[in-house]
C-alpha positions in Angstrom: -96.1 133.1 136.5 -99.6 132.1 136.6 -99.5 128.5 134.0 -97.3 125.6 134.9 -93.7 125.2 132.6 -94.4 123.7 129.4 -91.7 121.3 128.9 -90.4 118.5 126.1 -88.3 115.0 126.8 -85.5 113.8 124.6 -85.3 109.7 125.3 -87.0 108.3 128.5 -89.9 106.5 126.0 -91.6 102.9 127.1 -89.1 100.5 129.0 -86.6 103.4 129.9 -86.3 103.7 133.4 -84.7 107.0 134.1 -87.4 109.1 132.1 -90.4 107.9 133.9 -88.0 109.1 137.3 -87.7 112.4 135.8 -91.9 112.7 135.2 -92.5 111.7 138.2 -89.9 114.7 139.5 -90.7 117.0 137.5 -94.5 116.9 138.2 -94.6 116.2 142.5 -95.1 119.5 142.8 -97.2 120.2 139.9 -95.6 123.1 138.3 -94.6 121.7 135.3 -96.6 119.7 133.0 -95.0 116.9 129.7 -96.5 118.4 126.5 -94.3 117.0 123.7 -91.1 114.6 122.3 -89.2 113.1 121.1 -89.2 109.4 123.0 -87.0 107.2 120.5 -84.4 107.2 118.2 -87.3 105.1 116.5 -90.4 107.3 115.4 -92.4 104.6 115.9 -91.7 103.9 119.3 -91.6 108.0 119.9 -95.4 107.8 119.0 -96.5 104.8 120.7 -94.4 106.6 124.1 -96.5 109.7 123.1 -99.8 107.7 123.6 -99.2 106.4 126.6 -98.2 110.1 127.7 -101.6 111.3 125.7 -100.1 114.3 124.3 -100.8 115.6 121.1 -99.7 113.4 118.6 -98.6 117.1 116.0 -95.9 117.3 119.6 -94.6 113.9 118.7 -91.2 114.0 117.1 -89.4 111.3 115.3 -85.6 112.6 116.0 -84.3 115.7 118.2 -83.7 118.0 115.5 -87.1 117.7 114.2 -88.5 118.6 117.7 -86.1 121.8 117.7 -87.0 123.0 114.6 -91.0 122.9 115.3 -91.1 124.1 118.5 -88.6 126.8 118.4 -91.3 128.4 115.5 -94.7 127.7 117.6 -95.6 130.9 119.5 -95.0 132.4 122.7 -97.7 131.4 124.5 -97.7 128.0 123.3 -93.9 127.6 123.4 -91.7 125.0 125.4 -90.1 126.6 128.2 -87.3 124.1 128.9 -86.3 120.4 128.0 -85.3 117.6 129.6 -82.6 115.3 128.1 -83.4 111.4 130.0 -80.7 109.3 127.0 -77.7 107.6 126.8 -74.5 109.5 127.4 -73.4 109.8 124.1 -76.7 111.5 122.9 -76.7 113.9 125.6 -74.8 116.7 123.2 -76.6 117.2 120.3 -80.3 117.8 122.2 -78.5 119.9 124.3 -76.7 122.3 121.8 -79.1 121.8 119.4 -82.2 123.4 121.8 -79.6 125.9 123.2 -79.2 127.3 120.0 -82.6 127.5 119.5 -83.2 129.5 122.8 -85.0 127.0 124.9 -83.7 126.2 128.7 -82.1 122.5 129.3 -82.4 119.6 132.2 -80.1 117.1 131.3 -79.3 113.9 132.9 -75.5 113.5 134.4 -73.3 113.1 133.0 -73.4 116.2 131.1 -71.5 114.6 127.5 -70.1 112.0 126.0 -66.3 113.4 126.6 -64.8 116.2 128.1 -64.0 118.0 124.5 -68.0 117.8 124.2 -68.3 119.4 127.7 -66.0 122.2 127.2 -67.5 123.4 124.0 -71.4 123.0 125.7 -70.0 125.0 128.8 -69.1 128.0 125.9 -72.0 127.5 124.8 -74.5 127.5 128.0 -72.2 130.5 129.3 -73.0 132.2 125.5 -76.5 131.7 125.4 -77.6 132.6 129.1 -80.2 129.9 129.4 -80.6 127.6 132.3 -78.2 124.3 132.7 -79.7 122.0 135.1 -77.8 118.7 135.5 -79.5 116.0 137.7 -76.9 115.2 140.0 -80.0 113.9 142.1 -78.5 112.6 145.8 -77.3 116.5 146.3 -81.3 117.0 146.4 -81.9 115.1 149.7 -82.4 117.4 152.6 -79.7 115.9 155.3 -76.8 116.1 152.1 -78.3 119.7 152.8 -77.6 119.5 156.3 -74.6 118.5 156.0 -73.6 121.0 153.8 -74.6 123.4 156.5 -72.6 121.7 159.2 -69.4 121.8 156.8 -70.1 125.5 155.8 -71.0 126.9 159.4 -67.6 125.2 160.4 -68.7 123.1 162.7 -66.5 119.9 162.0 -63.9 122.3 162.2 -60.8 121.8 159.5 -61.8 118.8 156.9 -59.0 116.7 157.3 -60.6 113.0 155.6 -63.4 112.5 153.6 -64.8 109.0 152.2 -67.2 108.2 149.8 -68.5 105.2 148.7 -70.7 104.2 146.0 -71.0 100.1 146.2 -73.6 98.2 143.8 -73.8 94.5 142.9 -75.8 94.6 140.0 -73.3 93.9 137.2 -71.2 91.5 139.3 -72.0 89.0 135.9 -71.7 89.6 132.0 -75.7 90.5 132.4 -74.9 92.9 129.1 -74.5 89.8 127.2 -78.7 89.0 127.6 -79.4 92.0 126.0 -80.6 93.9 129.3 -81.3 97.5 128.0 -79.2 99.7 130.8 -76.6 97.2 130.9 -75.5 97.2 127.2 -75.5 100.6 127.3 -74.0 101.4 130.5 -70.9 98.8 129.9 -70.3 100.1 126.1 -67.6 102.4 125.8 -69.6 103.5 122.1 -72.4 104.6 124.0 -71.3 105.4 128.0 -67.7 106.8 127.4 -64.1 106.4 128.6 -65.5 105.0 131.8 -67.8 102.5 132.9 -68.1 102.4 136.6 -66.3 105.5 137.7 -68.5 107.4 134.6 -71.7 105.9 135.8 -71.8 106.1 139.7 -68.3 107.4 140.6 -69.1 110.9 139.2 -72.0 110.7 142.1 -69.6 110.0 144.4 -67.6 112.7 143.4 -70.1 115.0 142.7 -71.2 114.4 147.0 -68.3 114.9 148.2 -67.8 118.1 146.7 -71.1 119.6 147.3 -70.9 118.8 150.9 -67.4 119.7 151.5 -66.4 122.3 148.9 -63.2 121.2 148.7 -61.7 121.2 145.1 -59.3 118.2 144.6 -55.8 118.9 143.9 -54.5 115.6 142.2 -55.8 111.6 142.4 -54.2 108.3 141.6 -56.5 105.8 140.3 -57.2 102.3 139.7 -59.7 101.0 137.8 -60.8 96.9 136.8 -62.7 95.2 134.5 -63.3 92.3 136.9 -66.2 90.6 134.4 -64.6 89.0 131.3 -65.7 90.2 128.1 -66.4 93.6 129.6 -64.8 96.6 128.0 -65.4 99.3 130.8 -64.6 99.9 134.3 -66.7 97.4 136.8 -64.4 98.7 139.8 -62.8 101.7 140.7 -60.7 102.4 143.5 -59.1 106.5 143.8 -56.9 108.3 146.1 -58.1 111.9 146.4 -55.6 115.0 147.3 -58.0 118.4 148.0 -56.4 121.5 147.8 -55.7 123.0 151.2 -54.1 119.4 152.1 -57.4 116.8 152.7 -57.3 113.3 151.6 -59.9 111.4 150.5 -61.0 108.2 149.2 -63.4 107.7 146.6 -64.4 104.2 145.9 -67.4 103.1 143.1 -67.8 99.6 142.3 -70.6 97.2 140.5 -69.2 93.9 141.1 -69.9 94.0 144.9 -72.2 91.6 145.5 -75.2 92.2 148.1 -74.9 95.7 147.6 -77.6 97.6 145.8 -77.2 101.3 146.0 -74.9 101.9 148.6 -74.0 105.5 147.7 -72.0 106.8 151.4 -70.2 109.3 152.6 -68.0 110.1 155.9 -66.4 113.8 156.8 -64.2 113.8 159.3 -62.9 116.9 160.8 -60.9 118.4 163.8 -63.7 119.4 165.8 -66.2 116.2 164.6 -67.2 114.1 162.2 -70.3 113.7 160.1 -71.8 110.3 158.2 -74.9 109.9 155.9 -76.2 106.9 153.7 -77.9 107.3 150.6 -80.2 104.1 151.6 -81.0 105.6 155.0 -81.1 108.9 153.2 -83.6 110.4 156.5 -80.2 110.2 159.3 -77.3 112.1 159.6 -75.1 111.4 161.8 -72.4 113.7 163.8 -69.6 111.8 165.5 -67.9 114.2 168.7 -64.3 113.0 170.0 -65.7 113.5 173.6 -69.7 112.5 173.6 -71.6 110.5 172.2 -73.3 110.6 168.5 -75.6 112.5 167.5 -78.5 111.5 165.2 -80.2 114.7 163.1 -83.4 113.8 161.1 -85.4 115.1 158.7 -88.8 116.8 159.3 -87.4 117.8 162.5 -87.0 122.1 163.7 -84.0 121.5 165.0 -82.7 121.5 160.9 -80.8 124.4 159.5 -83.5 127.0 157.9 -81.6 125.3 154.1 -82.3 122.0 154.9 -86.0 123.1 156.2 -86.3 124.8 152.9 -86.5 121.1 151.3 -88.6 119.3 153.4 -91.8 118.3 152.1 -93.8 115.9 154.5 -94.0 116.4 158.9 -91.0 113.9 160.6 -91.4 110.3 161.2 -92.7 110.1 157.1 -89.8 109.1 154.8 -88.2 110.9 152.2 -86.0 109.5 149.2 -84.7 109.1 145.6 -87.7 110.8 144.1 -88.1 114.1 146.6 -84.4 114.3 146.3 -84.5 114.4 142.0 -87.8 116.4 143.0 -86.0 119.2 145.0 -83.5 119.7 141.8 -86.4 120.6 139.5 -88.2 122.7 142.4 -85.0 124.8 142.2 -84.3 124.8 138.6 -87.9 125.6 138.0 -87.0 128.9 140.1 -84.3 129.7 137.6 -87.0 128.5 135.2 -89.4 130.8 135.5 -87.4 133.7 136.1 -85.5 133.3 132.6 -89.1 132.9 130.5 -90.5 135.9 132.9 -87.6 137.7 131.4 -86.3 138.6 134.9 -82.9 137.8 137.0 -82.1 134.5 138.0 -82.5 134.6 141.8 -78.8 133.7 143.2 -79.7 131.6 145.5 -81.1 129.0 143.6 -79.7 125.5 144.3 -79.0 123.0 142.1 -76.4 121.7 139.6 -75.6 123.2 136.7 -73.0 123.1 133.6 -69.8 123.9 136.2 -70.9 120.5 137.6 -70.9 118.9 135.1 -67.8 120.1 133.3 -66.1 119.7 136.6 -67.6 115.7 136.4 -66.3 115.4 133.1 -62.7 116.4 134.2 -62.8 113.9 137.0 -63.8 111.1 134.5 -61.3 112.0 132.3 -58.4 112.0 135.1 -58.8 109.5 136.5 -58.8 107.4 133.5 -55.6 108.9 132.2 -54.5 107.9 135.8 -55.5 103.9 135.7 -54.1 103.9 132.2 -50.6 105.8 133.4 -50.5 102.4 135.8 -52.3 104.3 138.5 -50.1 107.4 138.6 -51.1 110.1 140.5 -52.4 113.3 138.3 -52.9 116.8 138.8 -56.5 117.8 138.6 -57.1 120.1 135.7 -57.9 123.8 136.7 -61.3 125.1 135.5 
């Protein structure tokens, strides 16, 4: 393709903090380029967010549906190639099915719906339309989560016996919703975030880690899940038991009451050969733990790297990489999928990022291990598919 993707944003206008993250993304490696949206549930804020963007105030939209209806009629070679959804979970849907239907690719924000029902009918419909799915489950992006990957894959931690992941913030360890603090009163409403708070918000990262890394599928969970804030009607805590098929265990702990903590996203894999251990805030170390020598610290930038890991390193060693390369490297490889689709050509199978499978398979986890905290922390068999 010889033009960068033309793309649209629904949500992300002035004060949001996850759309500016996905500009920023989208454009580091300046193959992509924002040329329309719709920024606000209010028009007038949509406009004003279109200004700042200086895009063409005709590309402005007012509401979604407005957007989709406009640009699905402008021609070809003037037409959006994909959209990125940056809102609330409970507006994730309609954008999504809404541009589906009218044959445009999707990025979406995790997680992928409101509810599971909504995730089951947009996984018909992704599956239907044969359009790319990219959902920004951003941490799998980093290049040692690569690694890691690698090591699991290539065997060499032998049989995964244990895997822990942690996901520990301290951010909402007060009623901080009640001062009217935008992602707080959206993120702790159960009208606008879903069945969960916590485990919805930062759990389904954790979850979403462990699998990517590990492959294992889980089997059944027991959970058990706190409001520890009064007043507040989700999850602030959450506290799971994992069974993976194949006989693993694992523990999956998310919680936004623990004070000091800021984004403590963490991960350890232990198994029969060695163990492996990487930190979301010291996201440039991996570390391999042997039963008979001593650790082993793998960094990025570094040949030593598996050739997949390599694939995703952007700057020479010793210069740190983070939370934007990371969300960065998922639109790198969506954009591969991307392209092909609007070429008109196959999707290239090795591309590498999530997709609606992910995020159906988040959804499911939400949903069971809420039935499981509300069962009195029960354990519950993992729904299949």
């Amino acid at each position: 393709m010889n033009r960068k993707l033309r793309y649209g944003m629904i949500g992300g206008g002035r004060g949001a903090f996850i759309g500016a993250v996905h500009r920023i993304a989208a454009g580091l490696d300046n193959q992509a380029e924002l040329v329309a949206g719709a920024f606000s549930s209010d028009p007038a804020r949509s406009k004003a967010s279109g200004e700042d963007f200086f895009l063409e105030p005709s590309r402005v939209y007012g509401t979604y549906q407005e957007m989709a209806d406009r640009e699905a009629k402008r021609p070809a070679n003037d037409r959006l190639d994909f959209i990125v959804i940056v809102t609330p979970n409970h507006q994730h849907f309609g954008p999504a099915k809404a541009f589906l239907e009218k044959g445009f690719n999707v990025v979406c924000d995790k997680p992928v719906t409101f509810d599971l029902a909504q995730a089951k009918t947009l996984a018909k419909l992704v599956r239907k339309s044969g359009k790319v799915f990219a959902l920004t489950h951003n941490y799998t992006g980093n290049v040692l989560v690569k690694e890691a990957r690698e090591w699991v894959r290539r065997g060499d931690l032998g049989e995964i016996r244990k895997v822990v992941v942690e996901y520990p913030q301290g951010w909402l360890s007060t009623h901080l919703e009640a001062s009217g603090q935008k992602q707080a009163a959206w993120r702790t409403d159960p009208k606008r975030s879903g069945a969960a708070g916590c485990i919805g918000d930062i759990g389904s990262h954790a979850d979403n880690l462990a699998r990517y890394i590990t492959g294992l599928e889980i089997d059944s969970l027991c959970a058990d899940l706190t409001s520890f804030v009064k007043g507040r009607k989700l999850d602030d805590d959450g506290n799971v038991l994992l069974r993976f098929k194949g006989g693993a265990k694992g523990i999956l702990h998310s919680s936004q009451i623990s004070v000091g903590d800021e984004n403590n996203l963490n991960i350890r894999v232990y198994g029969t050969k060695a163990g492996l251990e990487w930190h979301q805030e010291n996201p440039n170390q991996l570390t391999i733990k042997y039963p008979d020598r001593p650790e082993q610290i793998l960094r990025r930038g570094n040949g030593y790297l598996s050739d997949q890991a390599k694939k995703f390193v952007r700057i020479p060693a010793g210069h740190p990489e983070g939370y934007l390369e990371a969300f960065a490297n998922i639109y790198r490889e969506a954009f591969r999928a991307i392209e092909a689709e609007v070429s008109g050509k196959p999707i290239p199978k090795d591309v590498d990022f999530p997709g609606i499978e992910e995020g159906l398979h988040g959804m499911h986890f939400i949903a069971t291990v809420v039935k499981s905290a509300q069962a009195g922390a029960k354990w519950v068999k993992f729904p299949k598919g």
